[in-house]
C-alpha positions in Angstrom: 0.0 0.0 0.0 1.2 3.5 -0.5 -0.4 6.4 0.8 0.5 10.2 -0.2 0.1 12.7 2.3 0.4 16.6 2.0 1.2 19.0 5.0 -1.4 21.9 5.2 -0.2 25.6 5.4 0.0 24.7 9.3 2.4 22.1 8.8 -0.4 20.0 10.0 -0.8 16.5 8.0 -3.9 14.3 7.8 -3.4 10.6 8.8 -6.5 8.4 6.8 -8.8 7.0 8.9 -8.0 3.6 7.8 -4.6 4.1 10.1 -6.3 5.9 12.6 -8.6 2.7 13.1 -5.4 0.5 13.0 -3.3 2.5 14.8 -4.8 4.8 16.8 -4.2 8.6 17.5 -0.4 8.3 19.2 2.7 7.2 16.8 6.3 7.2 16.9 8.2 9.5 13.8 11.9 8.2 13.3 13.4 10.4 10.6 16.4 10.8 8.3 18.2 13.1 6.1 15.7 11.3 2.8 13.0 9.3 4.6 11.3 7.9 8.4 9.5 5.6 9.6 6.2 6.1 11.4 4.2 3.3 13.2 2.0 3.3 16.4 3.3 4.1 20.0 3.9 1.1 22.0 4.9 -0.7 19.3 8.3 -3.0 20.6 11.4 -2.0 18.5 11.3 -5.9 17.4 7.7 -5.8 16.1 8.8 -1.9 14.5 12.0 -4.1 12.9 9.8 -6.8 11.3 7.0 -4.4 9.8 9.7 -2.5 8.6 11.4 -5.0 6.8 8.0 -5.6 5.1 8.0 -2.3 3.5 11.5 -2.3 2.2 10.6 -5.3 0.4 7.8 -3.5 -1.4 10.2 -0.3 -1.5 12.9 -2.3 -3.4 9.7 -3.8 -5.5 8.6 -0.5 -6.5 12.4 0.5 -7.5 12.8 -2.8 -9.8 9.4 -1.6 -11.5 10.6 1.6 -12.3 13.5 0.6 -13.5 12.5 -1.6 -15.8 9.7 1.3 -17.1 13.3 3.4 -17.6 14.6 1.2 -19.7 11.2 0.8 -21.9 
């Protein structure tokens, strides 16, 4: 799943309700210089770990698509 979210002129950005539901209204930001992970508070670091390795898989998915559109 991907989800695009846009910061208002507050800086304020709007989670979808479909996390909300999931994770409810307290989360965990852990940024770098290009990206960050965000997932719900009380979440162990090992659970975090796992999920996380989930989305690089689709991440590194999603980079082997496009490059194979580049070379089209």
């Amino acid at each position: 799943m991907k989800i695009e979210l846009r910061a208002n002129q507050q800086g304020q950005i709007y989670l979808p309700k479909l996390l909300r539901d999931q994770w409810g209204n307290e989360y965990v930001l852990i940024p770098n210089a290009q990206g960050g992970y965000i997932y719900p508070k009380g979440v162990r670091a090992k659970d975090a770990l796992r999920s996380l390795e989930v989305v690089r898989q689709d991440l590194a998915h999603r980079a082997e698509l496009e490059e194979s559109k580049s070379r089209e």
